[in-house]
N, C-alpha and C positions, 0 to 999 in steps of 0.2 A: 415770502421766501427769500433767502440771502444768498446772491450773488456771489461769486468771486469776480474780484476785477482784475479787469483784463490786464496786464502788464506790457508795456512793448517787450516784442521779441528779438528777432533779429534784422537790423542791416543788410544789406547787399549791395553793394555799388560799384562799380565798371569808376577804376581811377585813373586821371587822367586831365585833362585843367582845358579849360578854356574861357573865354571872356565876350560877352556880345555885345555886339555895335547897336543893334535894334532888337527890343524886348516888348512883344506886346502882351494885354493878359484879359482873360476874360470875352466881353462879349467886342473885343477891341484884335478879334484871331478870327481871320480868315472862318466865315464857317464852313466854308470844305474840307481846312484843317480840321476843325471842331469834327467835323462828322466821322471824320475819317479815326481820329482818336475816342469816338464815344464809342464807337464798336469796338475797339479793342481795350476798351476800360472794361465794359461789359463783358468781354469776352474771360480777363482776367476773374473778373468780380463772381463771374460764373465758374470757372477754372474750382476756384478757392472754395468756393459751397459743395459743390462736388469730390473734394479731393481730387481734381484730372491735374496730375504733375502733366502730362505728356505736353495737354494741350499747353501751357504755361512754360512748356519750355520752349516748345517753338516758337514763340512770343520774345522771348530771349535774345537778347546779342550773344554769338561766339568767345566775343572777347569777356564777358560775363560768364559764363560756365565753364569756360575752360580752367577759370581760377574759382569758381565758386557753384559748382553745381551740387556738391553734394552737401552744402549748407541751406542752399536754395530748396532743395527739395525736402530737408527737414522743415524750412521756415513753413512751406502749406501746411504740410505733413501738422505743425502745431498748429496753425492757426484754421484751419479749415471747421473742428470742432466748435470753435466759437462763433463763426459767420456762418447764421440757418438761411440768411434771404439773400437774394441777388438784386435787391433792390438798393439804391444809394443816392446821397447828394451832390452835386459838384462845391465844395469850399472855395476853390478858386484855380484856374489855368493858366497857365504861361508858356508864349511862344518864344525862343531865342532864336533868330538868326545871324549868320556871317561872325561866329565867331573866330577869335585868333586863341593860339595854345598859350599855357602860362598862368595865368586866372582865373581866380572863383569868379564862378557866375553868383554875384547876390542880387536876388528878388525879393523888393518889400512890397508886401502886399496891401500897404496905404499908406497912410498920414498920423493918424490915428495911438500916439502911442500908447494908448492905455489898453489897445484889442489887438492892436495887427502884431507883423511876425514880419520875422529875415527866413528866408530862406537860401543855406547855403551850399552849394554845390561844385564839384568838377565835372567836365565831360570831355570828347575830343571830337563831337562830332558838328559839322556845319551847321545843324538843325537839330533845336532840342524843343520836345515839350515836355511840359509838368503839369498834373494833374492829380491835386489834392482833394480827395473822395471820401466823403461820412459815411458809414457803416453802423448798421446798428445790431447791439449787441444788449437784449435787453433794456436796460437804463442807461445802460454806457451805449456813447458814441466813437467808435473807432475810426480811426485817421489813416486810410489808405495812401502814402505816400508814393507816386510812380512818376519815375525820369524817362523815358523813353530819347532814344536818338534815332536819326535817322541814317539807313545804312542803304545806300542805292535808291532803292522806291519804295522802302516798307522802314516803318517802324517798329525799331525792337526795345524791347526795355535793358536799364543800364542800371535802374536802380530801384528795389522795393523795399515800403520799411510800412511796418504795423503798430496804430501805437493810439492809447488810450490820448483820447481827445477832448471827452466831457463825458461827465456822470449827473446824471439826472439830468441832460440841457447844458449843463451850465460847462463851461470851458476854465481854466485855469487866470483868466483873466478877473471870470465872473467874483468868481472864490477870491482873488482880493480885493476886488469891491467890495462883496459882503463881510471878511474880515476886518477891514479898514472901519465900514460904518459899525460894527459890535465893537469894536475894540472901540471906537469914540463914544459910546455908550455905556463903558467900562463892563462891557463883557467877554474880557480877557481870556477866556477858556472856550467861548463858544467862538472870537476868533482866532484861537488857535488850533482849534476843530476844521475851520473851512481851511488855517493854511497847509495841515496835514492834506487833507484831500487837494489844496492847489501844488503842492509838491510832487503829490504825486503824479498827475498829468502834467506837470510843467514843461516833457520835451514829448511831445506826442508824436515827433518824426527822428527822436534822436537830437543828436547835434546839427543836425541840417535844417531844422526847423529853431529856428528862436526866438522868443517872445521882445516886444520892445521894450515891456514892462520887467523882465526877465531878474535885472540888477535888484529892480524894487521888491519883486518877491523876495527874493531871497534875504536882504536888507528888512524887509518888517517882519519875516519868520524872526530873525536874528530879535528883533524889537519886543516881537510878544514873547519871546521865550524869557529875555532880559526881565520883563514887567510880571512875570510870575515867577521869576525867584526871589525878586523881591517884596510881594507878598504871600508865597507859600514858599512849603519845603517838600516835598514825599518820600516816604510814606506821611501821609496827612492824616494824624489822627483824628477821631470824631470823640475829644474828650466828653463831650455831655452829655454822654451815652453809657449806660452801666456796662455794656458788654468790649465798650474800646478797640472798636475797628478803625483800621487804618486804608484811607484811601491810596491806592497804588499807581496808577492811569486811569487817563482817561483819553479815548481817542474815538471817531469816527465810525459808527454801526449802522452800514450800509443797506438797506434792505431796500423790497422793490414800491412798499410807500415812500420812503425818503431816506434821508439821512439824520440819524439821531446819534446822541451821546453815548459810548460806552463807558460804563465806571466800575474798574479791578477795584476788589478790596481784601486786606486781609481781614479776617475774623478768628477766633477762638473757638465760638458756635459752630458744631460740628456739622461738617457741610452735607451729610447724610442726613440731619434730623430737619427736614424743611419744614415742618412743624416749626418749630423755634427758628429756624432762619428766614422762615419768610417775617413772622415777629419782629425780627432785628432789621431784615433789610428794610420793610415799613418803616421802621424809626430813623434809620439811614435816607432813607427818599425824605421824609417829612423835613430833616435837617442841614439837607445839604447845602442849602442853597445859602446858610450861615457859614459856609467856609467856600464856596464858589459863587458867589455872585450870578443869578440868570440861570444856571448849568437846567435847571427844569422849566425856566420859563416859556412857555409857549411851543412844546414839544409833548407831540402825542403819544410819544413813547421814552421812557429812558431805559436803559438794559443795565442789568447790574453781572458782574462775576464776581463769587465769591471761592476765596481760597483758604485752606488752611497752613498751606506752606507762602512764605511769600515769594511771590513770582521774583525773577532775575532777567526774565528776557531771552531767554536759553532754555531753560529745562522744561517740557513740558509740564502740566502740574493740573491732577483734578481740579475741578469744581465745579458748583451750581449755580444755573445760571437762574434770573429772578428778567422780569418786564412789568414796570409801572406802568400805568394807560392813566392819559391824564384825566381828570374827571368832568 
């Protein structure tokens, strides 16, 4: 069954600057702190399964709803539909104290540049925690992003952000791993496949969250796009083929076995007569792999769309859809 993925929604945050003198994180916090913020991680993570705005707002800084409360209550309002469970992981926490106004507070979350992340933030309050939370969401894993300050004796939050983190497991780091080693394989389409998918979770907190690897994404999307124009063009015709379909995209068809290749095409063969098109598409699977390198190798499934207008990107537009199972 096919998912839709999740998209981040919206931001919230209480603006305002400051800078810490002492930063601890993880299991290096106070665990009375800890304890003190897992009930109220919960309490939220509950909040959001339920749709309860109320309780979620009392949870709230003043100085946060007073500018943003009826943003806030739309972001549940979206995102509640997608979190069934109240169940979650902690990714990682951070305690800030004794700060001064004026500065981002940035928290890296290791050494590591090829996995870890900055994360960057304002606050104004002497005492901040951060508590970045996995959520599951099907195959996808969402990235509860929550800043809490402290106002008197309780903490209230200052800032929440919802945002796709990894699909299937794998995080946007992973995805250019696996791109990198395909693309050294010279299977340029199957890593252009994982960088569509690491694009798309590459800010799973926004801008407040940022990968170390962040540059290099973005720098080898740029690489494999480069190494496919200069051995295709599309529309990609399948000249050795009597019917002369033209390959249109192909991107990333998510479903809850995995992730497989999608492949548009235009045809002539009328896309009602699946008699005859499944014919043609047959002969299309058999030979693709003579104008894409790999694009079927060791994939349990390919999906095809056929069309008889050629797509633009814009216009909606019929067609049938076809699924090869590899044999």
């Amino acid at each position: 069954m096919k998912r839709k993925i999740f998209r981040p929604l919206l931001a919230l945050i209480l603006l305002a600057a400051c800078n810490s003198s002492e930063t601890y994180q993880d299991e290096n916090i106070s665990q009375s702190i800890r304890d003190e913020i897992a009930v109220l991680d919960q309490k939220i993570i509950d909040a959001v399964v339920s749709n309860d705005i109320d309780l979620i707002l009392t949870l709230s800084s003043e100085d946060l709803l007073s500018e943003k409360k009826d943003s806030f209550v739309n972001l549940i309002t979206q995102v509640s539909p997608y979190i069934q469970s109240n169940e979650f992981e902690i990714l990682n926490q951070f305690y800030i104290t004794n700060f001064s106004s004026g500065n981002d507070c940035i928290l890296q979350s290791g050494t590591d540049s090829t996995k870890d992340y900055r994360f960057i933030f304002t606050a104004n309050n002497k005492e901040t925690f951060v508590s970045l939370l996995k959520l599951k969401d099907g195959y996808n894993d969402i990235l509860l992003s929550i800043v809490y300050g402290k106002y008197g004796d309780e903490w209230k939050i200052n800032f929440l952000y919802f945002g796709l983190f990894a699909i299937h497991g794998k995080t946007a780091n992973d995805y250019l791993a696996s791109a990198r080693e395909k693309y050294d394989y010279g299977l340029i389409m199957d890593a252009f496949v994982d960088m569509m998918i690491c694009m798309e979770i590459i800010y799973p907190s926004g801008d407040y969250l940022l990968y170390l690897s962040e540059t290099e994404m973005h720098k080898f999307t740029n690489k494999i796009v480069d190494a496919i124009e200069k051995t295709m063009s599309f529309p990609l015709p399948l000249s050795e083929l009597e019917t002369k379909p033209q390959i249109v995209s192909i991107y990333p068809q998510i479903i809850d076995e995995g992730i497989f290749p999608m492949i548009e095409y235009f045809t002539e063969v009328n896309i009602d007569d699946t008699i005859q098109g499944k014919i043609e598409n047959d002969k299309i699977h058999s030979v693709i792999d003579n104008y894409i390198n790999g694009i079927t190798d060791n994939k349990k499934y390919v999906f095809y769309k056929a069309f008889n207008e050629m797509p633009d990107g814009e216009k909606v537009l019929p067609f049938h859809g076809y699924v090869q199972e590899a044999e």
